[in-house]
N, C-alpha and C positions, 0 to 999 in steps of 0.2 A: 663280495660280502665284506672283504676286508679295511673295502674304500669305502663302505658305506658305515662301518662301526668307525670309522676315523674320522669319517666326516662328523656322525655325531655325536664322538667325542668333543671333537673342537668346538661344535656349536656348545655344548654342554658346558664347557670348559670358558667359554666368551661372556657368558649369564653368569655374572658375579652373583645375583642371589639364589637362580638354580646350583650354585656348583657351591656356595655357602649351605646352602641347606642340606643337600647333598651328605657334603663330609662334615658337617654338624653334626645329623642326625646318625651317620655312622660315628662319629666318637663318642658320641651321647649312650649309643646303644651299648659300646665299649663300655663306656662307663658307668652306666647307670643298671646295666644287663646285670653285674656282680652283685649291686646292691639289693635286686627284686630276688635274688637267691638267698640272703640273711633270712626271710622269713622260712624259708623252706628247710632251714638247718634246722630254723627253730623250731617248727614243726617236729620233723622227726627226731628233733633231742629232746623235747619238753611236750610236744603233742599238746591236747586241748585239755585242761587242767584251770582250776582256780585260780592257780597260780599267772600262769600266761594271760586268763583275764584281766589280772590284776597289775602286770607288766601293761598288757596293750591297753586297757585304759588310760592307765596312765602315761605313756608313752604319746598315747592319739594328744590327749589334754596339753606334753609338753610341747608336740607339732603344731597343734591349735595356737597358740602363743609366739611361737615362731613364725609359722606362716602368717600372719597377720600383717609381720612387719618383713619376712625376707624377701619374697617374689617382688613385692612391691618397690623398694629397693634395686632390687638385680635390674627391675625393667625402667621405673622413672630416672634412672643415673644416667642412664644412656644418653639423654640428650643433652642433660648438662655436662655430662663430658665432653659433646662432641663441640656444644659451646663454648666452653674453656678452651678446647684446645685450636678452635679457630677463631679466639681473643686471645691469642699466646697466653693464657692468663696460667697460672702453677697448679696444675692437676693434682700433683700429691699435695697440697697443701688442704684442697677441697673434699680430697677420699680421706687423709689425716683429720677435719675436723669433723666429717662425719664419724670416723669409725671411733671418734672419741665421745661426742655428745651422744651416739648411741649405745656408746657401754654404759655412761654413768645411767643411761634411761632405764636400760635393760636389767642392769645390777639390781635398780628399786623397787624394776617390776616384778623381779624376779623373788624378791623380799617379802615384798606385797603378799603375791600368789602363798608363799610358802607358809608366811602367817594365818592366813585369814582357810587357804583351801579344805584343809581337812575337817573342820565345823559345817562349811556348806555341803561335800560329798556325802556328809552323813547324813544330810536330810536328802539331798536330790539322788541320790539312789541307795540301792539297797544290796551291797554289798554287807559280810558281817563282818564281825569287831576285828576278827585276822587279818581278812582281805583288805579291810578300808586302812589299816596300819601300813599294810604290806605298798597297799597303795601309794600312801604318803611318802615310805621311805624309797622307793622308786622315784617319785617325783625328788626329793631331795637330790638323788644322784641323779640323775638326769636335767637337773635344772641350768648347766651351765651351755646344755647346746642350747638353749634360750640367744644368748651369746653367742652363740661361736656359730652356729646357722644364719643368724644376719652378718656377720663379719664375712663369713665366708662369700655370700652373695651379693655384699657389695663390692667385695675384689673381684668375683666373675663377673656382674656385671659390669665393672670397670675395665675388664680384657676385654668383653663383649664388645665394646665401645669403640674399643683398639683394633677390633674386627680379631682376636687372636680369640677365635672360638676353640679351637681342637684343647689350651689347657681347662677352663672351664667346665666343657662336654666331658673330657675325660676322670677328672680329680674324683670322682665319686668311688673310679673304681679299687684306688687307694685306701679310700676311709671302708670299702668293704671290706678289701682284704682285711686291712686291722680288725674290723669290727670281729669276723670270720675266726679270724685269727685267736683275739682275748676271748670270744665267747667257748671256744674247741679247748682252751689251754684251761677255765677257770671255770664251764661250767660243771665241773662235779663238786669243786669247793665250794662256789659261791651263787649257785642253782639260776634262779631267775636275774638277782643281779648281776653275774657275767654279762648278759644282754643290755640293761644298763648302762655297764659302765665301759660296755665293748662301743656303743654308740658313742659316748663323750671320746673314747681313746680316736675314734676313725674321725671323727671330726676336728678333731687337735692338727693331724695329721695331715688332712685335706686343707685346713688353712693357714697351713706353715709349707705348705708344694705352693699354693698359689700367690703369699706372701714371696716365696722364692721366685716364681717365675717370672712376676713384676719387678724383682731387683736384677735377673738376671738378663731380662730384656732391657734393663736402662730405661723403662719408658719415663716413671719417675720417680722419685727420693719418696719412701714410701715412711711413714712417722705417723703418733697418733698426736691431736692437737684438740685443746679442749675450748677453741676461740668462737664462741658464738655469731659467725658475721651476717651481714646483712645478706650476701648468694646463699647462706647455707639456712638461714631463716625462709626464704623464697622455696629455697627445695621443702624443707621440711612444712611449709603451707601447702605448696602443691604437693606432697603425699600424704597428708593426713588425713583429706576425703578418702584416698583410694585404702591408706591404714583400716580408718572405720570401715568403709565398704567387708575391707578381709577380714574383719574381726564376724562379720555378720556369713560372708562366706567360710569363713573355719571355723565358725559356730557348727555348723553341719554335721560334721563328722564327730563332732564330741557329742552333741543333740543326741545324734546317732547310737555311739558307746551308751550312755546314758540309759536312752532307753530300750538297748539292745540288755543292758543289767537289768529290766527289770523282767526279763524271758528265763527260760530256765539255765542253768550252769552252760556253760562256755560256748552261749549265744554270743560275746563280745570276741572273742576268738574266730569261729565261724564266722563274723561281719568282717575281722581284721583279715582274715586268710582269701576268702574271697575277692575282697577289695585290691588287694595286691594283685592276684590276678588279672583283674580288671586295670591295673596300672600300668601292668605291662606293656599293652599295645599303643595305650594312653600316651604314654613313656617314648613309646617306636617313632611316634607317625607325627609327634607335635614338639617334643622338646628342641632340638634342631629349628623346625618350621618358627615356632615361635620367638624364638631368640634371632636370627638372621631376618624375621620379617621387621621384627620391631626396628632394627637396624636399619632397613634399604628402605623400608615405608618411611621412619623420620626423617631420614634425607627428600627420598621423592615428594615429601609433601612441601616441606620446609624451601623446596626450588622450584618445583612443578606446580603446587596448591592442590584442593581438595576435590579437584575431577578427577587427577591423574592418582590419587591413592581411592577413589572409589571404584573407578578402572580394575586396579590390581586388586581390590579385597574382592569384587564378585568373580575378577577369571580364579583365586584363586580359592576358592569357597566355591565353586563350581569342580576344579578338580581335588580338592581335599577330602571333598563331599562324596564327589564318587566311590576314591580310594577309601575311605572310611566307610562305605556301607558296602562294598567287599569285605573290607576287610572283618567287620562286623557277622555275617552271615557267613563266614568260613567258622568263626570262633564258635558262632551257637552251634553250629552242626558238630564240633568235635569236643563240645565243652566238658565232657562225662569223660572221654579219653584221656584230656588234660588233666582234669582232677586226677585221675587216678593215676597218672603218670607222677606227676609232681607231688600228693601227698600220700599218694599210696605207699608208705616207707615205713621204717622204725616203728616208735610208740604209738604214730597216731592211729584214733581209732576208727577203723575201718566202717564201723555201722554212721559218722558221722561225714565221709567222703560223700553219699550224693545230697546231704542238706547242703553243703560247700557248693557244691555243682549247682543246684538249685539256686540261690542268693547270687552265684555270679552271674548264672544267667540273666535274672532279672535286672545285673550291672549294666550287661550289654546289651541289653534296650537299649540303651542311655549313649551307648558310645557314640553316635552319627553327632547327635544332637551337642553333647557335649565338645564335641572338636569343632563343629559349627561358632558354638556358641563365644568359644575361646580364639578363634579369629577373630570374631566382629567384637570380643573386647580390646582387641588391642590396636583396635581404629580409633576407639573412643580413647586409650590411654594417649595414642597420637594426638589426639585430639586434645588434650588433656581435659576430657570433661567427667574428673575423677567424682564430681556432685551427683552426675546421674548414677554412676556406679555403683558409689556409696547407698542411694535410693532402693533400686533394684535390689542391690544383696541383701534389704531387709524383706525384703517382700519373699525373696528366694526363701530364706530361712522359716520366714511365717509358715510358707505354703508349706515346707518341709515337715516343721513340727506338726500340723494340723493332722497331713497325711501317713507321716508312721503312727500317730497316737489309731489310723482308723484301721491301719494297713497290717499293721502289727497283729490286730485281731485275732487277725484270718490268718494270715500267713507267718508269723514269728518272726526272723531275722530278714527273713526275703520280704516279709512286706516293709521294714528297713530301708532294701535294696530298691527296691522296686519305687519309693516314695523318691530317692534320690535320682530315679532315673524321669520320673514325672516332671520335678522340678528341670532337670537341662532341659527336657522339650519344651516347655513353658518360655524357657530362658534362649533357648534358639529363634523360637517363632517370635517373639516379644523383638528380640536383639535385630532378625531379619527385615520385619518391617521399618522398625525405626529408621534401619538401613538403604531400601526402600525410596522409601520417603525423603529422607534429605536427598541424596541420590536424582531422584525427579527433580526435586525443589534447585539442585545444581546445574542441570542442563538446561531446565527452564529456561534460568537466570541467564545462562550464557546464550542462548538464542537469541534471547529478547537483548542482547546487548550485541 
């Protein structure tokens, strides 16, 4: 028995991207495990109240803004790092004039949003005159991880790059603690914005460890530079498909808030608490996978060509796919146990733990599809064909809106849930064929030659 756990360790251990993915997704889990426990403090310290709606919309709003621009980021740098650094060419120089041309961007947009937002919330939802203030002044404090969440993600994808996954994976679990930390020390003084302003502190935090661990490794001379060049014009063309594409996929979740304000009192709470749930596994089984894949596929394509990464995306989308609808069908069977384990506490209240349970369930429909669907994008990010993605994400969102305005009906916050899980299937089956099909179209070719 002994020689056969050693033997496949060693195979285990020989597979750089089985054994990347591996201890990825364990330090991911480390780190990102902390920060799916911030809602559950805030659960049981603030429970489901006007007020928490009025945090987590605006909270979703300030994520919506960020993600737009940070995943994209974390993942398109990849390969232009790994071409810099096999043109000898100055890495810190090229993460320096990013992290500079995207502050000044971010500062404006940041301006923008804070001018113009609170005139438009008061017509697109229907929050009152308390809420919609309370709303705004949330987003003011919150407006600088606008910032500091692209910064941060382009330093981890620049370790990513370095293959140095484990500080990355893990830095999340820093900005929890802090977060943890200000929200325990200040929420009796400063109620909902402890939360906040516990999010901007964990985030200062998180990019001044991975600011460190780049000088501490020596990889390179790490400076902000405000020099517009012609490689950094190229990156910023080839991500501003994939930009707008995110702008249309983190439309969703605000869509979501939106019209989840227009159901009774702490309907947007209920969507926020559930959703986190549904992140967790989200969380488990793909952050890891996806970071290490985008890494060994850019290589195998970039030396092998585009059999040998169609090759890898169906063996590995064949075992993803299993493990995730396991994993999927354990979660609905214990989902009422979870709820109650995790928000059965403190202030919250109890009559609204199985509408929770309820809403996440109809999360995890979604989850096979959903992890499906986020492998076969990151073929296409390989591919850089960030035009089609861009495409799709609006169609995604149409279908979205269309379907809570009918879903909601019937169902309140779960018909929410349930729309968001319609669209990944849609976005699975759509993604798979295309797949498919070049796929055929490639072995064809190579026959016939």
């Amino acid at each position: 028995m002994a020689i056969k756990l050693k033997k496949l360790w060693t195979q285990i251990r020989s597979r750089a991207l089985v054994w990347d993915t591996i201890t990825t997704t364990g330090w991911s889990t480390v780190g990102k495990g902390m920060g799916f426990l911030v809602p559950f403090f805030i659960a049981a310290w603030f429970g489901v109240t006007a007020e928490t709606d009025a945090f987590f919309f605006a909270y979703g709003l300030i994520l919506f803004f960020s993600m737009i621009f940070a995943p994209v980021v974390e993942s398109i740098i990849v390969p232009y790092i790994a071409e810099a650094r096999s043109n000898n060419e100055d890495v810190g120089k090229f993460v320096g004039r990013i992290l500079g041309i995207s502050g000044i961007g971010l500062l404006a947009l940041v301006g923008i949003v804070l001018l113009v937002i609170k005139p438009v919330l008061s017509v697109i939802t229907r929050f009152d005159q308390q809420s919609l203030d309370l709303v705004y002044w949330i987003l003011v404090e919150t407006a600088p991880l606008i910032i500091l969440l692209v910064w941060t993600s382009i330093l981890a994808g620049t370790l990513n790059a370095y293959k140095k996954f484990v500080f990355p994976a893990v830095s999340p679990l820093f900005r929890a603690v802090f977060n943890i930390g200000f929200i325990f020390i200040f929420k009796d003084a400063l109620g909902v914005h402890a939360i906040a302003l516990g999010y901007v502190v964990g985030e200062i935090v998180r990019l001044a460890i991975l600011a460190g661990v780049i000088q501490r490794l020596k990889l390179f001379k790490l400076g902000l530079s405000f020099n517009l060049d012609l490689k950094l014009k190229e990156f910023l063309k080839t991500a501003s498909y994939q930009v707008i594409g995110m702008v249309a996929v983190g439309f969703n979740p605000v869509v979501d808030r939106v019209m989840a304000s227009w159901l009774k009192e702490g309907s947007v709470s209920v969507l926020y608490y559930a959703d986190r749930l549904y992140m967790i596994p989200v969380t488990f089984i793909m952050t890891g996978l996806l970071i290490t894949l985008l890494s060994h596929w850019s290589k195998g394509y970039y030396e092998l060509g585009s059999k040998r990464l169609n090759d890898d995306v169906q063996r590995i989308v064949r075992i993803v796919g299993f493990i995730s609808i396991l994993i999927m069908l354990f979660l609905i069977a214990i989902h009422q146990q979870v709820v109650q384990m995790v928000f059965g506490h403190g202030v919250f209240d109890r009559a609204i733990l199985s509408e929770v349970g309820w809403v996440w369930l109809c999360y995890l429909f979604g989850f096979v599809p959903y992890v499906i669907s986020q492998i076969l994008n990151r073929r296409l990010l390989i591919l850089k064909r960030t035009k089609l993605l861009f495409a799709l994400s609006f169609l995604w969102v149409s279908i979205n809106i269309i379907l809570n305005a009918v879903l909601m009906h019937f169902l309140q916050a779960a018909g929410i849930a349930l729309s968001t899980t319609v669209v990944y299937t849609l976005a699975s089956i759509i993604l798979f064929n295309l797949f498919i099909r070049e796929t055929k179209a490639i072995n064809a070719k190579e026959i016939s030659n």
